[in-house]
C-alpha positions as CSV (number, residue, x, y, z in Angstrom):
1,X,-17.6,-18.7,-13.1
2,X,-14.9,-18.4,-10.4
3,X,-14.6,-14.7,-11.3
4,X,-18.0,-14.2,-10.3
5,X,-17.5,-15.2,-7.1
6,X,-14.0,-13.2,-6.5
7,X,-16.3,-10.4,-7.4
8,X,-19.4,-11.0,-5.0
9,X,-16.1,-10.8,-2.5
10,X,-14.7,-7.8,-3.6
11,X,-17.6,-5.9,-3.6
12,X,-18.3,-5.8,-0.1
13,X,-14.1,-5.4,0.5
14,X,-14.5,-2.0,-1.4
15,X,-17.2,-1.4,0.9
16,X,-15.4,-1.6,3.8
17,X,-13.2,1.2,2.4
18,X,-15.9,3.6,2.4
19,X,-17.4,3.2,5.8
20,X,-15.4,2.6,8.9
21,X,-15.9,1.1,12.2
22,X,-13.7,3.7,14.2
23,X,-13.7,7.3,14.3
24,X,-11.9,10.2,16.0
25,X,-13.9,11.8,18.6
26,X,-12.9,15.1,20.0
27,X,-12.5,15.0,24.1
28,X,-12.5,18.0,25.8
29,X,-10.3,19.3,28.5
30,X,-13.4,18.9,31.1
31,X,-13.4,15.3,29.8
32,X,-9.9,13.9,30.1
33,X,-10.1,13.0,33.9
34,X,-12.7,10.2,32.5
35,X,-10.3,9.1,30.0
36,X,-10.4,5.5,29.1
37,X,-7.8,3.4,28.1
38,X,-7.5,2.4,24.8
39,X,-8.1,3.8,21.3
40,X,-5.0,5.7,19.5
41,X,-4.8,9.4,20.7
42,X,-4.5,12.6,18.5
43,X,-2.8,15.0,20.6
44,X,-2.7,19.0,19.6
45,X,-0.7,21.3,21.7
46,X,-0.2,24.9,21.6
47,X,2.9,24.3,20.1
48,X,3.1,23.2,16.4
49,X,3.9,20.0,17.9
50,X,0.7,17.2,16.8
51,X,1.7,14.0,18.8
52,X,0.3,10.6,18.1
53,X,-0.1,7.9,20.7
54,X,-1.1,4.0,20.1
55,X,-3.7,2.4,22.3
56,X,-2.3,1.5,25.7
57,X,1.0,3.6,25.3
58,X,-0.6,6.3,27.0
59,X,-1.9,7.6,30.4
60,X,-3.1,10.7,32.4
61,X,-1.4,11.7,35.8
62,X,-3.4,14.7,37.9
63,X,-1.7,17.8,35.6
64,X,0.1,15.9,32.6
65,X,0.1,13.3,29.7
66,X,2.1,10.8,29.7
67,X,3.0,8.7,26.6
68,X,5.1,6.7,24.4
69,X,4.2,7.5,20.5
70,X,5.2,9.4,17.5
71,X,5.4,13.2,16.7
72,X,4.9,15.7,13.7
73,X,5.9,19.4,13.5
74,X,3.3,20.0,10.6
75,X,-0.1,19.2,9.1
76,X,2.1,18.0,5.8
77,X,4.3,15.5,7.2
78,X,3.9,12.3,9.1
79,X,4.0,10.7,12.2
80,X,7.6,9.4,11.9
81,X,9.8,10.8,15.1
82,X,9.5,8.4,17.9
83,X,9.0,10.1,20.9
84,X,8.3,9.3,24.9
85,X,7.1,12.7,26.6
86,X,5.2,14.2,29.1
87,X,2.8,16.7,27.9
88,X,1.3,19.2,30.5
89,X,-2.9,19.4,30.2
90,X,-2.2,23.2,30.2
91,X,-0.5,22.9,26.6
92,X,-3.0,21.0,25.0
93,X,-5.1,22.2,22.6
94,X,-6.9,19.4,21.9
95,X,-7.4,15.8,22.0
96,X,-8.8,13.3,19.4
97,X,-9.6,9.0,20.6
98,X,-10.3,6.5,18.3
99,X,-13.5,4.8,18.9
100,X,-15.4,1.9,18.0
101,X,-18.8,2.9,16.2
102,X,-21.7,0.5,17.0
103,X,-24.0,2.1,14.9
104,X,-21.6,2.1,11.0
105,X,-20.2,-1.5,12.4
106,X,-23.9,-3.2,12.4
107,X,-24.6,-1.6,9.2
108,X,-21.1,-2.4,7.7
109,X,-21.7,-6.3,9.1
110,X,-25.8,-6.3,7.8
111,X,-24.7,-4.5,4.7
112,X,-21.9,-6.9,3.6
113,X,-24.0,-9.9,4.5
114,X,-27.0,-8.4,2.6
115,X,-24.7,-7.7,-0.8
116,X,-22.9,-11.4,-0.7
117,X,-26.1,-13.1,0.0
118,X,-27.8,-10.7,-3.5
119,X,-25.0,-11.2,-5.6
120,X,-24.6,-15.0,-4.8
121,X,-28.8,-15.2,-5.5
122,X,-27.7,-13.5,-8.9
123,X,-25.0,-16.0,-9.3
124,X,-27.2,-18.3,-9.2
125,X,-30.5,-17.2,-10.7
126,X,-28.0,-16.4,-13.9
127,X,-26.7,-19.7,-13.9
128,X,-30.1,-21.4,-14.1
129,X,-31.4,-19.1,-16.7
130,X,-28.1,-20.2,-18.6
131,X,-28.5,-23.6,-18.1
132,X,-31.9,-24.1,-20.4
């Protein structure tokens, strides 16, 4: 019986695997004066340089990026070279933020509530049919 329940748990856990409530959205160079604080930064340069800087460890001065975070030298390796630099906005080629997505959060939340509240009716419907 317990099982059943561990399952009607699970179920939605796996769920939550498949569908996130963050995303990387691409900023452009036209768009970095409006930065906002917060949300891990992506950071591409011209270089083969990929930096990678946690929310708050970060800000943008009139020409430059400033930032405490991690660094990779190629697409194959990780994030593991601590790193505090100054990156001038001329040597970026790109910039990814983390943000919060309203829209696969609500369904993630109604979704999850949905499938517990199904399985549980299941649960329970089963268990009455058993019963007599």
């Amino acid at each position: 019986m317990r099982k059943k329940y561990i399952v009607s748990l699970l179920i939605p856990a796996l769920l939550i695997q498949f569908c996130g409530c963050y995303s990387m959205n691409e900023i452009t160079k036209d768009d970095l004066a409006g930065l906002k604080d917060g949300g891990d930064l992506i950071v591409l340069t011209k270089d083969p340089a990929i930096y990678s800087f946690k929310e708050y460890n970060y800000h943008i001065s009139a020409d430059s990026l400033h930032g405490k975070g991690y660094v990779k030298y190629s697409e194959d390796s990780d994030f593991n070279v601590e790193i505090e630099k100054s990156i001038a906005l001329r040597n970026i080629e790109s910039i990814q933020q983390d943000e919060l997505n309203v829209a696969n959060t609500t369904l993630l939340i109604i979704g999850g509530v949905a499938l517990i509240a199904g399985v549980g009716l299941l649960i329970e419907i089963a268990n009455a049919l058993s019963v007599h």
